[in-house]
C-alpha positions as MATLAB code, in Angstrom:
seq = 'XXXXXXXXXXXXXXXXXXXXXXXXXXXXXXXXXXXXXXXXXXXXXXXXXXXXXXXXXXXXXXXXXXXXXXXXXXXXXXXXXXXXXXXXXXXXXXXXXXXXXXXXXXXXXXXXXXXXXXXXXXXXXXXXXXXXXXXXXXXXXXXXXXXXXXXXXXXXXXXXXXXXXXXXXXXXXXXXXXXXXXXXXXXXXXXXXXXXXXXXXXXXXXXXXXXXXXXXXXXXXXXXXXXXXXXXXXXXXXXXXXXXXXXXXXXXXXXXXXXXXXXXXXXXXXXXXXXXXXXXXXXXXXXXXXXXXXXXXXXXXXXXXXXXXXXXXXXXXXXXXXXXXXXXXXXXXXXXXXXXXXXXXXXXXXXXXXXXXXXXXXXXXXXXXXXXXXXXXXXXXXXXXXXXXX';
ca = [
      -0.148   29.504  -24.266;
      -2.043   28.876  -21.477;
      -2.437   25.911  -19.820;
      -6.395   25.190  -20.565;
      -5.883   26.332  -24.123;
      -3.360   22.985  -24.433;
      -6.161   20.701  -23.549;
      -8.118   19.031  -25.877;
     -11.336   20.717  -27.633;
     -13.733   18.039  -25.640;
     -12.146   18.511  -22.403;
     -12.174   22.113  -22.758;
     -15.898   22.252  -23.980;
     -16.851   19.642  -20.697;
     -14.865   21.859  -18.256;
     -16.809   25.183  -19.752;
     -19.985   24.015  -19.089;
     -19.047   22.026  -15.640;
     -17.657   25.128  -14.120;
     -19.529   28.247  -15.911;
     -22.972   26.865  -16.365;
     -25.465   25.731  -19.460;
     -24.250   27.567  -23.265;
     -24.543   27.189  -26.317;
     -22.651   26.018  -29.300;
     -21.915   29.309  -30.234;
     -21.209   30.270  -26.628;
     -18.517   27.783  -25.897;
     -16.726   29.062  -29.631;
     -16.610   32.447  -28.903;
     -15.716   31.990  -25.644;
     -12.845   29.075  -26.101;
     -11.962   30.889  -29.619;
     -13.033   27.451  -31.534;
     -15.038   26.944  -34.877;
     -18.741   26.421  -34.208;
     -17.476   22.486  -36.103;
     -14.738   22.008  -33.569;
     -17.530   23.018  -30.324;
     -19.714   21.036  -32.323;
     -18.404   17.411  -32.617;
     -16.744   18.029  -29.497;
     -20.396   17.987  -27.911;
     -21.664   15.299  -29.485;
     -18.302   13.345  -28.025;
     -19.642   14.474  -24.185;
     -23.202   13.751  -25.087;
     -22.506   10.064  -26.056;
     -20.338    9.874  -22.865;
     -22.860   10.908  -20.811;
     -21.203   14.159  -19.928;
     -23.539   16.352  -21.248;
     -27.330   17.052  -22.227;
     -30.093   19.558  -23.410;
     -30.538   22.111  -21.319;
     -34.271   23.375  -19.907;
     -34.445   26.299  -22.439;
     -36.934   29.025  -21.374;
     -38.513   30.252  -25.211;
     -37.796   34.141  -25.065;
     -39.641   36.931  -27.446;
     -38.395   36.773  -30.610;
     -39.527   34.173  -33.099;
     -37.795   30.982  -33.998;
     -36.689   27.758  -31.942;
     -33.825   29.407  -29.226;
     -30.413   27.941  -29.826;
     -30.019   24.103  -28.692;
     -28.320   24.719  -25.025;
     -26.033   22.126  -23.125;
     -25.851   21.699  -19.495;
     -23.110   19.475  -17.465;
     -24.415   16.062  -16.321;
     -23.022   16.501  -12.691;
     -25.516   14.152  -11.168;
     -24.517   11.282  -13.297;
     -21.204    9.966  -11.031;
     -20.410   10.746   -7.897;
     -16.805   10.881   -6.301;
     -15.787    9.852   -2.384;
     -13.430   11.084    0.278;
     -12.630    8.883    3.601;
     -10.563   10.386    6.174;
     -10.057    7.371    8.761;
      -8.466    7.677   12.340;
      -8.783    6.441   15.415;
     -11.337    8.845   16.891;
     -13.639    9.273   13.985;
     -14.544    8.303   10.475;
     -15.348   11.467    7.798;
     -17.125   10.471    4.513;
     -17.948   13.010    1.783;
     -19.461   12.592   -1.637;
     -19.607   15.243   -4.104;
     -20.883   15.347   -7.496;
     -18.984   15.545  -11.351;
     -18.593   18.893  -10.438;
     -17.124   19.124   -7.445;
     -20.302   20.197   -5.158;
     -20.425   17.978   -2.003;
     -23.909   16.348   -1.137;
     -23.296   14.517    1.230;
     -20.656   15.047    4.577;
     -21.255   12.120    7.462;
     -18.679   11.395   10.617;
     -18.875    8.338   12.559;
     -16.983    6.925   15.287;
     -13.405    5.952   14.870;
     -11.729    2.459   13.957;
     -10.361    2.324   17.739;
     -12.336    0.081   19.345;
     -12.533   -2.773   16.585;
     -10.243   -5.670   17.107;
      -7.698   -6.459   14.099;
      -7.096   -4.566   11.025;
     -10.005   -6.367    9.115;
     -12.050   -5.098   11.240;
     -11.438   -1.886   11.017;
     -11.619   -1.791    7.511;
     -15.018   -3.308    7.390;
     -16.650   -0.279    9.790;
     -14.972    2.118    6.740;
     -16.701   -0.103    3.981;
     -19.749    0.022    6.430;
     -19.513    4.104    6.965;
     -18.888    4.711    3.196;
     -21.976    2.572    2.487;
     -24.092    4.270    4.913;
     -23.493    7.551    3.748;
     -24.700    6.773   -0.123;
     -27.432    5.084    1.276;
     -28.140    8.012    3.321;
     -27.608   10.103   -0.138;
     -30.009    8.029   -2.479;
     -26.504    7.150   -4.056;
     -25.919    3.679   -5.405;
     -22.675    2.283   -5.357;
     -22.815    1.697   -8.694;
     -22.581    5.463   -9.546;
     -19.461    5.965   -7.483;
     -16.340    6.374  -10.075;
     -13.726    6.851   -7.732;
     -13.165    7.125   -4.079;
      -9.953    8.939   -2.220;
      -8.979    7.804    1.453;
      -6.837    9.259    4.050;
      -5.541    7.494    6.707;
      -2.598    7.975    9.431;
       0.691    6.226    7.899;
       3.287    5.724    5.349;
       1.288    5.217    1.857;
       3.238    3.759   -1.163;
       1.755    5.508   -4.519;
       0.058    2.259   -5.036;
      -2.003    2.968   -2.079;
      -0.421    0.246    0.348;
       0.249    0.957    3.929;
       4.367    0.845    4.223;
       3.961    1.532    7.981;
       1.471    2.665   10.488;
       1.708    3.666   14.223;
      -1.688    4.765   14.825;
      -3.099    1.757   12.760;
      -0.447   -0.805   13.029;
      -3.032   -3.891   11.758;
      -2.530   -2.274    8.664;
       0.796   -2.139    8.017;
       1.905   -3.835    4.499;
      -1.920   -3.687    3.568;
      -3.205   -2.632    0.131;
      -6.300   -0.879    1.296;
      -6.798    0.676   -1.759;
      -6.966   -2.589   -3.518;
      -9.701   -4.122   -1.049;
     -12.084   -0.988   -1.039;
     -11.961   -1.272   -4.599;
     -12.837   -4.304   -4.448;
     -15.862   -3.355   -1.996;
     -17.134   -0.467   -4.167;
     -15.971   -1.571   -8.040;
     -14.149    1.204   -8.566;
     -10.888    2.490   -8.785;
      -9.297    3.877   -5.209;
      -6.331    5.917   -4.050;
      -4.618    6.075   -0.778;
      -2.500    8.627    0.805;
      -1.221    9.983    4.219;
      -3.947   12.481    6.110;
      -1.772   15.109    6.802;
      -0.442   15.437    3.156;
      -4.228   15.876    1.963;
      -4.969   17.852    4.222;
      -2.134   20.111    3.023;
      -3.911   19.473   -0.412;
      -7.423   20.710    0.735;
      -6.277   24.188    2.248;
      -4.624   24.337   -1.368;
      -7.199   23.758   -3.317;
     -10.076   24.872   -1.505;
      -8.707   26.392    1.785;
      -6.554   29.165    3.256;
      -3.847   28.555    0.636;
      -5.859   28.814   -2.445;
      -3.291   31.493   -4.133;
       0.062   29.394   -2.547;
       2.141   26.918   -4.574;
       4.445   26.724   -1.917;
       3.464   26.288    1.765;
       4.426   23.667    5.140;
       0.971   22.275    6.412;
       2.152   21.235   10.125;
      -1.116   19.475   11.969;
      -0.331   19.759   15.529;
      -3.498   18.247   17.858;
      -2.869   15.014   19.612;
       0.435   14.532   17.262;
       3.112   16.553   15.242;
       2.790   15.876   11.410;
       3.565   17.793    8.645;
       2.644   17.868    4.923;
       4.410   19.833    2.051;
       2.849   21.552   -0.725;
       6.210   22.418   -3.559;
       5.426   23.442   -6.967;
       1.305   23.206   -6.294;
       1.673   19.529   -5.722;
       1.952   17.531   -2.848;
       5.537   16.459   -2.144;
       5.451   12.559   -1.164;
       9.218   11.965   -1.674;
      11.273    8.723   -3.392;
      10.351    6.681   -0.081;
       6.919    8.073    0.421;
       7.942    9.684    3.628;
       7.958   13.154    3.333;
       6.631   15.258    6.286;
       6.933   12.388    8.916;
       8.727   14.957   10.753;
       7.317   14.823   14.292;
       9.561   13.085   16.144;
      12.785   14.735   14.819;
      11.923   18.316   14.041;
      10.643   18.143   17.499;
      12.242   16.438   20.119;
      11.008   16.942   23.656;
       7.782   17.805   22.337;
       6.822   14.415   20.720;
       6.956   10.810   21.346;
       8.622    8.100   19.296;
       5.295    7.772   17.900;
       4.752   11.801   17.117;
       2.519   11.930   20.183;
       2.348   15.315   22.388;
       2.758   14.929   26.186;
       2.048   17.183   28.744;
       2.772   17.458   31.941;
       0.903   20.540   34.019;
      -2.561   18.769   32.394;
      -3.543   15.198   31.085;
      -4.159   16.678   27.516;
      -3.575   20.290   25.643;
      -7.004   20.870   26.635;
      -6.785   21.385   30.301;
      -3.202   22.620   29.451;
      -4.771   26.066   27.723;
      -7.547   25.915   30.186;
      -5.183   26.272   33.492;
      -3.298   28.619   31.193;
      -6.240   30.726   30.805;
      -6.770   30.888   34.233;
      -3.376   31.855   35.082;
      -1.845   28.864   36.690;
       1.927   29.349   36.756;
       3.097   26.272   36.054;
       0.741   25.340   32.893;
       2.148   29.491   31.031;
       5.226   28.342   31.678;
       5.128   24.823   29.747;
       2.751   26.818   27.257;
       5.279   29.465   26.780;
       7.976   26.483   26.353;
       6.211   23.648   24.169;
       5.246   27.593   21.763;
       8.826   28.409   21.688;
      10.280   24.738   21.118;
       7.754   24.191   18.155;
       8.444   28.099   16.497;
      11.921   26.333   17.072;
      11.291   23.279   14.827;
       8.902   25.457   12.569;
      12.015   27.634   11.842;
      14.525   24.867   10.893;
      11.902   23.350    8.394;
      10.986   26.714    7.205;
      14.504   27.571    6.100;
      14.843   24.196    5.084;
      11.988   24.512    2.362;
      11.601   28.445    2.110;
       7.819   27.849    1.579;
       5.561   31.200    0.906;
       3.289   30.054    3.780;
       2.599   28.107    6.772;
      -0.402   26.672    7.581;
      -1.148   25.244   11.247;
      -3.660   22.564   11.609;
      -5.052   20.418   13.855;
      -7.176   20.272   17.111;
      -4.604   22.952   18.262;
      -5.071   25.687   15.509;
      -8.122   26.773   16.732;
      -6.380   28.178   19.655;
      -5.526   31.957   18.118;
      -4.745   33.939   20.740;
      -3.103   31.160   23.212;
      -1.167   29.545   20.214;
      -0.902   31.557   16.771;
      -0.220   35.158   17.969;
       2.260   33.949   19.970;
       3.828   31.369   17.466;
       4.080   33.998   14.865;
       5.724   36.220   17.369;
       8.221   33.349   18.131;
       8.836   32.399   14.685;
      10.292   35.781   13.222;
      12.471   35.538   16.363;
      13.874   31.469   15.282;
      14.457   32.948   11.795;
      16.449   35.777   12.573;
      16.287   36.974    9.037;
      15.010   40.010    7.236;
      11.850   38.207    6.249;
       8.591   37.221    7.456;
       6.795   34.162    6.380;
       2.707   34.615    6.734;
       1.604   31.743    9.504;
      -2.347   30.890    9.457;
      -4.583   28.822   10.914;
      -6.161   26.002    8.615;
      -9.523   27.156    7.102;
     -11.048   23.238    6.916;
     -10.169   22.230   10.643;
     -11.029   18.431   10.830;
     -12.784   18.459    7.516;
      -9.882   18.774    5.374;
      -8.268   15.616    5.478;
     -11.348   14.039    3.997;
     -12.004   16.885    1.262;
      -8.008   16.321   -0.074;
      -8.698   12.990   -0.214;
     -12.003   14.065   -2.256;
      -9.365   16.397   -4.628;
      -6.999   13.545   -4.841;
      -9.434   11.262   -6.377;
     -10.838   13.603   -8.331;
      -6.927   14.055  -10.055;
      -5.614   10.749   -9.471;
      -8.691    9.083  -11.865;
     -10.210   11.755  -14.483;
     -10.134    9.212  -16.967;
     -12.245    7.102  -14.696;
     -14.941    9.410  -13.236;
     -14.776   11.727  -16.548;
     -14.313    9.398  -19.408;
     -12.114   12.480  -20.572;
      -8.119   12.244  -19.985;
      -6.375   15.474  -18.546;
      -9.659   16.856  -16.903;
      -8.395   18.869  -14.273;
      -9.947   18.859  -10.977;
     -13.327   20.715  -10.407;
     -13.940   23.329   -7.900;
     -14.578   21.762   -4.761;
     -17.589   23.337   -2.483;
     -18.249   22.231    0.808;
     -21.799   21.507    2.731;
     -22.082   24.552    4.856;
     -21.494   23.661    8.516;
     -25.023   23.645    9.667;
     -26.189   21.049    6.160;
     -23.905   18.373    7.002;
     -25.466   15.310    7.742;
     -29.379   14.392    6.418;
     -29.824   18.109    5.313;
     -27.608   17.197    2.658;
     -29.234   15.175   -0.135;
     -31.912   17.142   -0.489;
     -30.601   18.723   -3.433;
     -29.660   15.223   -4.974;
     -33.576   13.994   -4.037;
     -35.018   17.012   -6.008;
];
């Protein structure tokens, strides 16, 4: 048995005509293998929740009223994902089923003084972006936020070093306080991990190490298809150990032939001696801690991250090269570059919402989580609602 055909007859029916367009009664039955009765009071379930409606029907040639149609009610809740750091502020909204409208940055949390603060310029960014969208709050049914730290499944802060004001803060508790609706929190790294499985380079891949290496070494695991947290929430807060000499106490990359990776790969392009040869070293020392995690977890893929993964040819080719030689072993395991970049923090923290509270933004229990579709690049921004203003 498969695993949609052990969901109930509404949920099946609502996730038929979310993800495969407007049908009919008899439609959905022959498709789902249902009685026309089951389909039938299973619509008019969805209809009173709001789920679904009467499609536009276009009359054909033939005689006779054309068969009563349904169509998903996507535009009747909408669903958030924060990604909040130091440098920047994502926010993107998407509709019931799963198609973003709306992707805004703004500036980080860095410059604002204590940690309530900080959390008011993410109430303010989130707010700005629905109004942006034509969105009221009010039609927000869940929101998902990332955010640099140790995150308790209740969504409270345990520990953060890049936002220490909120350490031992339930943020998910005060945003939902902000927004009337429910909220989950979890480490950025982890969802981003998420995102390249659900909608990035690791679609296919239950199993895969997510390692984001930019201004820090962090790693999230994907085991099973699902994000591996651990019994103290701390799974993947690797940096400092997997990769000593690399890494600060705090998982922060230093450098010493530049004063950033930037000008590091820059005077490394160029040919300056002394910048290949801490290249060549900081590439060998991380295919170093790579390999130790990789035989640690045997995962079927890993996926590098980051401000750093866009780097192919100075950092990938020869990371991949450097890996197989750590292993030693007669196996390869595929490394790739992150298909989301600094977008996919923000768009697993749209999945996790989206599968944290179905009951919530669905009304349905057990409705898995939609296909989720980015904003192209170049629609990001005010482009964005024009769909939801039609």
């Amino acid at each position: 048995m498969s695993h949609s055909s052990a969901l109930p007859i509404a949920v099946r029916a609502a996730l038929h005509v979310r993800d495969h367009g407007s049908a009919t009664v008899t439609e959905i039955a022959q498709t789902l293998e249902l009685s026309r009765t089951s389909v039938e009071n299973a619509m008019s379930t969805l209809t009173e929740a709001g789920l679904v409606a009467d499609a536009t029907v276009t009359s054909g040639r033939g005689a006779g009223r054309p068969a009563r149609r349904f169509s998903f009610e996507k535009r009747s809740g909408f669903v958030v994902g924060v990604d909040v750091g130091v440098a920047s502020v994502r926010v993107v909204v998407a509709d019931l089923a799963g198609q973003v409208v709306r992707h805004e940055s703004f500036g980080g949390v860095a410059h604002s003084r204590d940690g309530a603060e900080k959390l008011a310029v993410v109430i303010d960014d989130i707010r700005s972006t629905l109004t942006a969208s034509a969105i009221p709050p009010s039609r927000v049914r869940a929101i998902g936020v990332s955010l640099p730290g140790i995150v308790d499944d209740s969504g409270r802060v345990t520990t953060s070093v890049v936002i220490p004001e909120w350490s031992g803060v339930d943020i998910g508790s005060q945003l939902a306080s902000a927004f009337g609706c429910r909220v989950s929190v979890d480490n950025g790294v982890r969802l981003a991990a998420v995102a390249e499985h659900h909608l990035g380079v690791a679609q296919l891949v239950d199993d895969l190490l997510y390692l984001s290496v930019g201004n820090r070494i962090a790693m999230g695991l994907i085991l099973g298809g699902r994000p591996r947290r651990g019994i103290h929430n701390a799974a993947g807060d690797i940096g400092r150990l997997a990769f000593p000499g690399l890494v600060t106490q705090t998982g922060q990359l230093t450098w010493r032939t530049g004063s950033d990776a930037e000008s590091v790969f820059t005077l490394a392009r160029e040919g300056d001696a002394p910048a290949v040869d801490e290249l060549d070293s900081f590439i060998d020392q991380l295919a170093h801690g790579i390999a130790t995690l990789v035989l640690t977890v045997d995962p079927a893929m890993v996926v590098i991250g980051g401000g750093l993964s866009a780097a192919h040819e100075q950092l990938l080719d020869p990371l991949r090269r450097a890996l197989t030689s750590h292993i030693g072993l007669p196996f390869s395991v595929p490394l790739v570059g992150a298909r989301l970049g600094a977008e996919a923090a923000s768009h697993g923290a749209l999945v996790f919402a989206f599968r944290r509270h179905a009951a919530d933004i669905y009304g349905l229990e057990s409705m898995p989580v939609p296909p989720i579709t980015p904003l192209p690049a170049d629609t990001a921004g005010t482009a964005a609602h024009q769909e939801e203003s039609s």
